[in-house]
N, C-alpha and C positions, 0 to 999 in steps of 0.2 A: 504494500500500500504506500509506503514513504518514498521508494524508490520509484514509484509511476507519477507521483505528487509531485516531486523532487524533479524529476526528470520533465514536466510541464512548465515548473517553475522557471527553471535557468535553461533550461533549454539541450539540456547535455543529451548524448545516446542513452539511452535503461543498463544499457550494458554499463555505459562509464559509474553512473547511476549508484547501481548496485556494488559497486568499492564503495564508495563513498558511504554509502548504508554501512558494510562491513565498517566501515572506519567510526562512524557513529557509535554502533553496537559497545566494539572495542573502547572507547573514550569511557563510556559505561562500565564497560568491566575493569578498568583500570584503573578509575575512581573508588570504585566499591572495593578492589581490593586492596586501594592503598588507607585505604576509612577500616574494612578490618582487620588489614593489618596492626594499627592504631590500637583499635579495642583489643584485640589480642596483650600487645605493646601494656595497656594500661588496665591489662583483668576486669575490661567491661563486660556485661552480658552481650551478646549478639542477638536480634530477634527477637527484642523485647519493645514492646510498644507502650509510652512514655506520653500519659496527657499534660503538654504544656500549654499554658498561655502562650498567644502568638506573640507576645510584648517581648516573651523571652528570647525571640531568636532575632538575628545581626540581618538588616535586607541589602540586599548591595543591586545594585539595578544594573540590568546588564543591556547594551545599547548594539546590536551588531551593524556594523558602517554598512550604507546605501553601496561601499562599489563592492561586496562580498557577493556579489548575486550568480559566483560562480559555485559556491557552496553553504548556500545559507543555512540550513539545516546544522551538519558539521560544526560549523563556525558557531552558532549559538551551544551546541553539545557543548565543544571546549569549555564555554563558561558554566553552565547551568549544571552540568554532571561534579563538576568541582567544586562548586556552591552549595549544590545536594547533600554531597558526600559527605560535608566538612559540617553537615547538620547549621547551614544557613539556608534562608527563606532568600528568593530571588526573586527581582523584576526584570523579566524578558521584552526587551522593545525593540522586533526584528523590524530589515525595512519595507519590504513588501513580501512576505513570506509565506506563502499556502502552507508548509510543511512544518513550521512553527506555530502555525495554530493548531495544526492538528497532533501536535508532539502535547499542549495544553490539551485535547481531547484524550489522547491516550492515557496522561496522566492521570485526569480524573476517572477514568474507567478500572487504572490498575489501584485504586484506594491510593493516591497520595492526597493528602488533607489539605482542606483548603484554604489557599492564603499560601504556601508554602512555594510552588511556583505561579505566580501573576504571570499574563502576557499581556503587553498592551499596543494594542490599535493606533492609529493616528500619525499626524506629522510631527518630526523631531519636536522644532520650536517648541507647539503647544502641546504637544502629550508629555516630552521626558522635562524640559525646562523645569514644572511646578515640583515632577519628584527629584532630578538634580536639588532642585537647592532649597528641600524639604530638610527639617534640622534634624530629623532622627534616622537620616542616613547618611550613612560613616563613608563608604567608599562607593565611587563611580565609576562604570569601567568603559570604556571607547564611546563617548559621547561625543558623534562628531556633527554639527551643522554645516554645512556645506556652502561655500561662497556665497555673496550675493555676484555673479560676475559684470549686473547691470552697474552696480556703485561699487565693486569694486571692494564692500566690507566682508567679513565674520559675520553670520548672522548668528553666530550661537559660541562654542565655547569646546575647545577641544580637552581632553582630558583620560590618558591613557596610563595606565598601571600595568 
C-alpha cells in the first residue's frame, strides 16, 4: 500500500518504490532496537504499557523540506521513528505528502495513543510558524520557509539540528 502511494506521490518506478519501503521498514527496526537495547542497558520492563499524562512527554515538531519530494515518506521515518523510540510525542509537518498521512492512519489502526504522533496539514508560514514559536516546545527540526524570490526576503526562519 505505501509503496503504490509513494510511488504516485514523487513519481518514482514501484520497483524503485519498494527499496525505499524496505528502507522505511529498516529505520523502524533500528530504532526499536537501539530503544531496547536501552531498556535492557537500564533493567527496564519491555512491553509494559504505562498511562501517562501527555504533559509528561518532550514534543519536538518535525518539518520535512518542500524539495525532499524524492523521498518523503523515508525522510519523515528518519525523524519520527527516533522520536518514537526515544518515548517523545512528535509533530509531523510533511510538505505535500499522501504517504504521511497515511503512515498517521496506520498509526492509529496499530493502537499508538493519541497525541503521540500529530501530523499537520497546511502551508509552512501559517501551520508550523504558531507551533515553532509555541513556548513548550524545546526543539525544532528542519523548519524551512522558502524565499520570497518576488522581494527577494526569508519568509520564514531556517532552523536545523
Amino acid at each position: 500500500m505505501f509503496a503504490k502511494l509513494e510511488a504516485i506521490d514523487c513519481g518514482k518506478p514501484l520497483d524503485e518504490v519498494a527499496w525505499d519501503m524496505d528502507d522505511v521498514a529498516g529505520c523502524f527496526e533500528y530504532n526499536a532496537d537501539l530503544a531496547e537495547a536501552l531498556d535492557a542497558k537500564q533493567n527496564a520492563p519491555l512491553n509494559v504499557y504505562v498511562n501517562l499524562p501527555m504533559d509528561t512527554f518532550k514534543f519536538h515538531i518535525i518539518r520535512i523540506q518542500g524539495t525532499n519530494w524524492n523521498y518523503p515518506l523515508l525522510m519523515a521515518i528518519w525523524k519520527v521513528a527516533s522520536a518514537l523510540a526515544a518515548g517523545c510525542a512528535a509533530v509531523l509537518k510533511p510538505s505535500a505528502s499522501v504517504t504521511c498521512l497515511e503512515l498517521g492512519e496506520v498509526c492509529r489502526e496499530v493502537g499508538l495513543l493519541p497525541g503521540i504522533l500529530n501530523i499537520v496539514t497546511g502551508l509552512g508560514p501559517e501551520a508550523v510558524a504558531p507551533l515553532a514559536a509555541h513556548p513548550d516546545v524545546d526543539k525544532v527540526s528542519r523548519i524551512y520557509f522558502p524565499k520570497d524570490y518576488e522581494s527577494g526576503s526569508l519568509k520564514g526562519l531556517i532552523s536545523i539540528f
